[in-house]
N, C-alpha and C positions, 0 to 999 in steps of 0.2 A: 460855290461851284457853278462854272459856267454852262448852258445847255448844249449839248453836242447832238445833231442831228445824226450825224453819223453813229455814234456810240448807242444811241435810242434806236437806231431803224430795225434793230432785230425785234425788240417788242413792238413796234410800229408793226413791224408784218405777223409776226404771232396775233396782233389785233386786230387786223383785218383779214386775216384767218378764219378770226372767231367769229366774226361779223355775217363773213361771207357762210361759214356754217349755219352759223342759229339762222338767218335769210332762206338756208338749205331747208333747211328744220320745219319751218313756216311755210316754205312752196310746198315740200311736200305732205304734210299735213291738207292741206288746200285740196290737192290733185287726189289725197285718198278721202275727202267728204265729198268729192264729186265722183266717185266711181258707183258702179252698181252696190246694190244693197248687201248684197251676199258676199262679195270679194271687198268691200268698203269694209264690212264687219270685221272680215278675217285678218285683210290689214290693221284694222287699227288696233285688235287687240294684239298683236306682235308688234307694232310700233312702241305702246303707252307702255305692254308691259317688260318688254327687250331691256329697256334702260334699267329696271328694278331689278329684274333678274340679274341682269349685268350687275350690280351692285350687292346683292347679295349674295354674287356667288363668291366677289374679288373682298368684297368688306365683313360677310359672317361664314361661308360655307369654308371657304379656303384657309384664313384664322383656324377656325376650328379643327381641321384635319389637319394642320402643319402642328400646333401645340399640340395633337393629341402627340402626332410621330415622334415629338422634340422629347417628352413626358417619357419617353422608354431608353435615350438618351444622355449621356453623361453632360457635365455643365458644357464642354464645348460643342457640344452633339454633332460629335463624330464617330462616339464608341459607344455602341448597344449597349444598355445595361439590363434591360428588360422590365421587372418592376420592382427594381429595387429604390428607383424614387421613390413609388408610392409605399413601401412599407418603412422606409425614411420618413415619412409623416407621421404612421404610428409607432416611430422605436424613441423619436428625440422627445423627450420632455416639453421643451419649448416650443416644439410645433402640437406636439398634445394640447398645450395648455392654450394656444391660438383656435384649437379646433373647440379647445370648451367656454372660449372667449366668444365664438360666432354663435356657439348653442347656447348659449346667454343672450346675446342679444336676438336671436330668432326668437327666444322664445317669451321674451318681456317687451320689446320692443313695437313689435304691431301688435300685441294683446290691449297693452295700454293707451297706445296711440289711438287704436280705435275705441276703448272705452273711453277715454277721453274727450274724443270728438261726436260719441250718440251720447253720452252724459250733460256734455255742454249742448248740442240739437236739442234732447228733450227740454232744457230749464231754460234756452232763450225760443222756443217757441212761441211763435205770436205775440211774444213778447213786446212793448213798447218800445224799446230801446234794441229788436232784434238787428237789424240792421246793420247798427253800430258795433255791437256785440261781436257780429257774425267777420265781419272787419277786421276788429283787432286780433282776435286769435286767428284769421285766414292770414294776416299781415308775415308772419315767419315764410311761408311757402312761396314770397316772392324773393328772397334773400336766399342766397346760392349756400349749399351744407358748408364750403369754407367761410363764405362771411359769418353764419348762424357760428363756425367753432370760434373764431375770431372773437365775436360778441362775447362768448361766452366762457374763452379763456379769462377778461377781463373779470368772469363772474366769479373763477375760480381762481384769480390771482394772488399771490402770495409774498406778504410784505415780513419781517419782521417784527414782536410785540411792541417794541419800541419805537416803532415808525408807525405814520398813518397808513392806515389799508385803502387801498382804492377797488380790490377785491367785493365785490359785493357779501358775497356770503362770507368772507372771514370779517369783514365789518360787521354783519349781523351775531357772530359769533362772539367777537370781543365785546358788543353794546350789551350781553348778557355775563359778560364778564369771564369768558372763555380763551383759550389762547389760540392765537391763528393756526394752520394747516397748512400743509402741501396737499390738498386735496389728489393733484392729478399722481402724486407719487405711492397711494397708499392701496396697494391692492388687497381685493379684489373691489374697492369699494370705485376708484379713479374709473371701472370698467363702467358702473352703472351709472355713475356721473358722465360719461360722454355716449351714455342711451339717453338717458335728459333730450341730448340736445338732438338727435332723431325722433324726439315725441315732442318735443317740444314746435318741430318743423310739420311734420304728419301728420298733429292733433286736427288743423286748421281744415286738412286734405278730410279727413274722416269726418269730421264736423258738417262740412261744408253737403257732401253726399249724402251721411245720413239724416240731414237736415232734408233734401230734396223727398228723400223716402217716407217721411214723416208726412210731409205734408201731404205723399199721394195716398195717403189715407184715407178713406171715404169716413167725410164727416160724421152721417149718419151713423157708422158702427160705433163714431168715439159716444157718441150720442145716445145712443143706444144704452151702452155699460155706462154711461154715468147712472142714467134714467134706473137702472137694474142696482145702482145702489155701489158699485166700482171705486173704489179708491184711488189715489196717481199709482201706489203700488200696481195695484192690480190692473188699472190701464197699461203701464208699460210689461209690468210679465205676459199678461193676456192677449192685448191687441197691441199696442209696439211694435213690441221684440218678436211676435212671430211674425209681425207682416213687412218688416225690414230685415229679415231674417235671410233672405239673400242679398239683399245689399252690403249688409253686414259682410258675410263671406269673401266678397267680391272685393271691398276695404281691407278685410284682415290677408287674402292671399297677395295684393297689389303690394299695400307695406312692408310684405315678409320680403317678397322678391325684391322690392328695394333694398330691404334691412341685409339679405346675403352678400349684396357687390358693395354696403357700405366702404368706404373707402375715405373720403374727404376729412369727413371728420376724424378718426384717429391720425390720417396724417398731419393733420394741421393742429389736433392739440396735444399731441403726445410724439407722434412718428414712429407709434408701434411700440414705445420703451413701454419700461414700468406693469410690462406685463398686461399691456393694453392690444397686443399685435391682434387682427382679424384676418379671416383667406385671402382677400383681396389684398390688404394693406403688406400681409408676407408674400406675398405672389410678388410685387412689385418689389420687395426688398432682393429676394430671392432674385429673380431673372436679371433685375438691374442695377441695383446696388452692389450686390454681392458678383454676379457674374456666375451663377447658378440656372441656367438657363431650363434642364432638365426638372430641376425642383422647382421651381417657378412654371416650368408648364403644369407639371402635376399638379401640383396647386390650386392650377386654371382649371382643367380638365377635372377636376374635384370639386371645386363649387357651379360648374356648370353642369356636373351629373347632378349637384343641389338642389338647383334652380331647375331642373324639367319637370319635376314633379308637379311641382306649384305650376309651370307655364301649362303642363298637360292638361290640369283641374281646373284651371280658367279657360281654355277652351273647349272643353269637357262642358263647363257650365253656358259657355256663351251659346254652344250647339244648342242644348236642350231649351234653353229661353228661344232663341228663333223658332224652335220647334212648337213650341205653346205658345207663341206670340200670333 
């Protein structure tokens, strides 16, 4: 295709639009660090913070009041229904067993991710090889939740006995003389097989912080309870675990709040079948597969009443640390 200057000139001038703005952007920026100190102030904090506001009001504040209105709604949301979506979540079976799908992974999922990641903090401690240790289990957290399901559909993949398995674990199953699986089709077990692969991502995230917290421990006390006769038991219940004991909290609420909008991974190794569906993942079915718009907001507006709690209690906690800091 040949270039047409004519045909380009409309983004030409969109571009030099842009140019001539962000230049705008920059003068005056300039002309408010030269104004008095008082009125320089006042501008610039409406200047820096105008744009955010602006964004949070057209990208989080307005979302949220549109799905809540859409949530009362019928799927084309043009006929009030009131709240008969939301007792639609608790009369279907299928959305019941979505809601006891999520309260499974809330409630396995960042327990163990974080013991996982202060279990592996205390044993590569100062360790020789901490380093390298600390690396390979941080190594998942740079790999996106679809790649990590990806990976690990391969883990749970499923050949026939008479064929070779390239499945990890039903290779490990046949080499003891077992017969292969549909791992991802066997409920409720396929649910906790794709929490794996959320601890398996997390472990690295926990690991990594409670490792930090570890080491702010003043040497002297670990030194102390040795000298006092201490055991590693009794180091980690005694001085450990109460003096990362808010870090801790801080890991376990951060994971849960990821663990409620999970989303990636049941869609990429399941798609919700098999009785793996979670709020996000049916949220999405609902509003846009199915053309359920009203049940799909509820949905929404149902795991983000989920999620305040946990956002409340982290800023709850972050208040009171500045405050003693």
């Amino acid at each position: 295709m040949e270039f047409s200057f004519l045909n380009e000139l409309p983004k030409l001038v969109w571009m030099l639009i842009g140019i001539v703005a962000f230049l705008g952007v920059i003068g005056l920026m300039l002309v408010l660090l030269d104004a008095p100190r008082s009125k320089r102030d006042r501008w610039q904090a409406v200047f820096f913070l105008g744009p955010a506001v602006l964004l949070l009001l057209g990208g989080l504040v307005y979302p949220v009041i549109r799905t809540t209105v859409l949530s009362f709604y019928d799927r084309s949301g043009d006929t009030f229904v009131g709240l008969a979506n939301y007792l639609w979540m608790f009369q279907r079976p299928e959305i019941l067993q979505v809601l006891l799908n999520t309260l499974l992974w809330v409630l396995f999922a960042p327990v163990l991710a974080t013991a996982v990641g202060l279990l592996y903090a205390v044993l590569i401690d100062r360790s020789r090889f901490e380093s390298l240790a600390k690396s390979l289990v941080f190594m998942p957290m740079a790999i996106s939740f679809v790649g990590a399901s990806i990976i690990w559909r391969f883990v749970y993949a499923y050949r026939p006995a008479d064929q070779e398995q390239y499945g990890l674990l039903n290779q490990i199953v046949v080499w003891f003389g077992g017969e292969p699986r549909l791992w991802l089709l066997n409920q409720p077990l396929n649910t906790f097989l794709l929490i794996l692969v959320l601890i398996w991502v997390q472990a690295g995230f926990a690991m990594v912080v409670m490792s930090a917290a570890i080491k702010a421990i003043p040497t002297e006390t670990v030194e102390a309870a040795r000298i006092d006769g201490a055991g590693p038991w009794q180091l980690f219940s005694r001085i450990t675990l109460p003096s990362v004991w808010p870090t801790l909290l801080v890991v376990l609420i951060t994971i849960s709040v990821q663990t409620l909008k999970v989303f990636d991974i049941v869609r990429t190794m399941t798609g919700g079948n098999y009785g793996t569906s979670v709020i996000a993942n049916e949220m999405y079915s609902q509003a846009f597969s199915q053309g359920q718009v009203g049940q799909g907001s509820a949905l929404a507006v149902f795991l983000f009443v989920l999620v305040i709690p946990l956002v409340a209690l982290q800023i709850r906690r972050n208040r009171k640390a500045r405050e003693l800091a």
